[in-house]
C-alpha positions as CSV (number, residue, x, y, z in Angstrom):
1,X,113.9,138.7,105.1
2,X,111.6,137.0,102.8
3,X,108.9,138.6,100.5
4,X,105.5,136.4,99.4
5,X,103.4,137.9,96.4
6,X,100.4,135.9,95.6
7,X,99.3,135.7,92.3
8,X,95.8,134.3,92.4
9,X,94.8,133.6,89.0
10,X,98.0,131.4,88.5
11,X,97.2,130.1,92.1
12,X,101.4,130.6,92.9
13,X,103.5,131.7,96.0
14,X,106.2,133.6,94.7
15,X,109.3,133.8,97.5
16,X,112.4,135.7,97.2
17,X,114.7,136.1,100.1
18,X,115.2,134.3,102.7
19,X,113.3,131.5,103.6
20,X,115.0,130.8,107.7
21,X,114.0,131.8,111.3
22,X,110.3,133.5,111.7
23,X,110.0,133.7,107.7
24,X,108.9,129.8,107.8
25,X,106.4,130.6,110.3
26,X,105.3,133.3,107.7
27,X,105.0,131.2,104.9
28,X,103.1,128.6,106.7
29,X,100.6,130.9,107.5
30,X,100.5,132.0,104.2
31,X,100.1,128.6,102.6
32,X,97.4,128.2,104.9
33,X,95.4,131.2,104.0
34,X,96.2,130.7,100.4
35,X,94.6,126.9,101.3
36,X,91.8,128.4,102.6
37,X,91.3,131.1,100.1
38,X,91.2,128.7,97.0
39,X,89.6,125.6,98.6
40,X,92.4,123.5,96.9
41,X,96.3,122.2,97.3
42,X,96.7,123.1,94.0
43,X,99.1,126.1,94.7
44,X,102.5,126.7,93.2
45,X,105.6,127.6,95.7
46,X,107.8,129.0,93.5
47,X,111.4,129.1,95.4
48,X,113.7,130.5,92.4
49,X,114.6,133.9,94.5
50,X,115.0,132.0,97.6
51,X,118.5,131.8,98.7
52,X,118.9,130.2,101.6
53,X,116.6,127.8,103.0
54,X,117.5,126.2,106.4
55,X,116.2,122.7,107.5
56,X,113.0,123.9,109.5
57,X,112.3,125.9,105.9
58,X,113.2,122.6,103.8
59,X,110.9,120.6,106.5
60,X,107.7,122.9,105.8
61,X,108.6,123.0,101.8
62,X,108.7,119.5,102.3
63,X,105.0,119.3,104.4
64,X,104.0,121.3,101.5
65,X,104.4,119.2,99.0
66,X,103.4,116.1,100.9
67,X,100.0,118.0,101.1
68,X,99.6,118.7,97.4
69,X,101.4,121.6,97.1
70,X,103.9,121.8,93.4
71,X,107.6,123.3,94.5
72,X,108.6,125.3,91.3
73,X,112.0,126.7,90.9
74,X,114.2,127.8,87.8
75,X,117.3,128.0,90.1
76,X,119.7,125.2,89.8
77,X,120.4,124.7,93.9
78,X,117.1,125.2,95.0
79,X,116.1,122.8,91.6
80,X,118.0,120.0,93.2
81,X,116.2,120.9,96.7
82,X,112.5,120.2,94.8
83,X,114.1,116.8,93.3
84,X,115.3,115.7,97.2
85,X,112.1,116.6,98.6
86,X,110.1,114.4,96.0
87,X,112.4,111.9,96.2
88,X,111.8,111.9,100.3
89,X,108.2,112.6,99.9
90,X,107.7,108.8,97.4
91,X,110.3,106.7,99.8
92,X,108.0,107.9,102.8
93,X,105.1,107.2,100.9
94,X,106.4,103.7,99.8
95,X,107.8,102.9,103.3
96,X,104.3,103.6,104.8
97,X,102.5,101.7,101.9
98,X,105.0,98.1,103.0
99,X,104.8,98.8,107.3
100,X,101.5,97.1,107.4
101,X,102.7,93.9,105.4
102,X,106.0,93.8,107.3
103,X,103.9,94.0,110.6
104,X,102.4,91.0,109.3
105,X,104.8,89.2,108.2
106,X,106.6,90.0,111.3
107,X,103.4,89.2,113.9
108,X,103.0,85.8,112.2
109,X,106.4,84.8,113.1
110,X,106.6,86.0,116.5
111,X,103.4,84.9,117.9
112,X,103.8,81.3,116.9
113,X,107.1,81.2,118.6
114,X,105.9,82.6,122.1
115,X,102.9,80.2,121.8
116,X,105.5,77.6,121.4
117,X,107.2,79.2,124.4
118,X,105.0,79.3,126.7
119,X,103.3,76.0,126.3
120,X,106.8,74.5,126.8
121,X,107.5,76.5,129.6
122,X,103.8,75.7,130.9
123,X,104.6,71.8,130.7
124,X,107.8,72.0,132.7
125,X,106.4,74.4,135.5
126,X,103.5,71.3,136.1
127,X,104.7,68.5,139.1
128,X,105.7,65.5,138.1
129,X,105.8,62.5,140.4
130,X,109.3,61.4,141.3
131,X,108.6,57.9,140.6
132,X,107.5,58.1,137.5
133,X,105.6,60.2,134.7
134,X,102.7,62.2,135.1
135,X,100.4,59.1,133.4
136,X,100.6,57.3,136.4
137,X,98.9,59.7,138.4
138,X,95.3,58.3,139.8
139,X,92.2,59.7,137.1
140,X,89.7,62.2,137.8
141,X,86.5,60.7,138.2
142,X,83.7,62.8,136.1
143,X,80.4,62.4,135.0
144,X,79.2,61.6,131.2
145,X,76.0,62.4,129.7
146,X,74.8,62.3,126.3
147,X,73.5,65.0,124.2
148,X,69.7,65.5,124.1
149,X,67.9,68.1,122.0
150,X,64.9,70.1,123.5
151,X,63.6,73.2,124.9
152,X,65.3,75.1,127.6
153,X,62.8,76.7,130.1
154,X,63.8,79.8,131.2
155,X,62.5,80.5,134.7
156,X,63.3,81.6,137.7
């Protein structure tokens, strides 16, 4: 069982029990309200009475706190919890801050070497005369002009 008492002026979610099976759907809906009530993430957790949190209870403390939300404890195990959250919460933070680089980085070596591939790939698909190379074949007869500025009519 888990027990929330809201103290409003401090702007804190006090829990004690446990925080595992429907009790994280209860505290989620909590947090929300308490979201909604006070118009700011600002709001304390404190888990110091908490004794058990399972990993579907560490994954919402966790969305917590990646939404603003401050995890307060004076318990020693659920003390090391708050520290392996944070820690999670600024190597997410730092691996989403370096993907788009890395996508770079990564694009501009990959796209030069399929251009490389396929323009290789397009010279040997092209016929080539067997009795000799393909300079020898008879030219294309076309038409040159020079260019002349002036006024394009445009009429049907």
């Amino acid at each position: 069982m888990l027990k929330i008492t809201t103290d409003t002026e401090s702007r804190r979610l006090v829990l004690e029990g446990s925080l595992a099976g429907p009790w994280v759907d209860t505290l989620e809906l909590t947090w929300r309200d308490a979201l909604t009530r006070h118009a700011a993430p600002e709001i304390a957790v404190d888990v110091t009475d908490v004794t058990f949190v399972d990993p579907r209870g560490r994954n919402l403390l966790a969305a917590i706190h990646a939404e603003g939300g401050a995890l307060f404890s004076n318990g020693g195990m659920n003390v090391t919890l708050i520290q392996e959250i944070a820690r999670d919460d600024r190597r997410s933070r730092l691996l989403r801050s370096q993907t788009p680089k890395s996508l770079l980085w990564l694009l501009a070596a990959v796209v030069p070497f399929f251009f490389v591939a396929s323009c290789s790939s397009a010279r040997a698909s092209q016929p080539t005369d067997e009795a000799g190379p393909q300079s020898q074949r008879p030219a294309v007869a076309v038409d040159v002009a020079p260019v002349v500025a002036g006024d394009v009519a445009d009429a049907v």
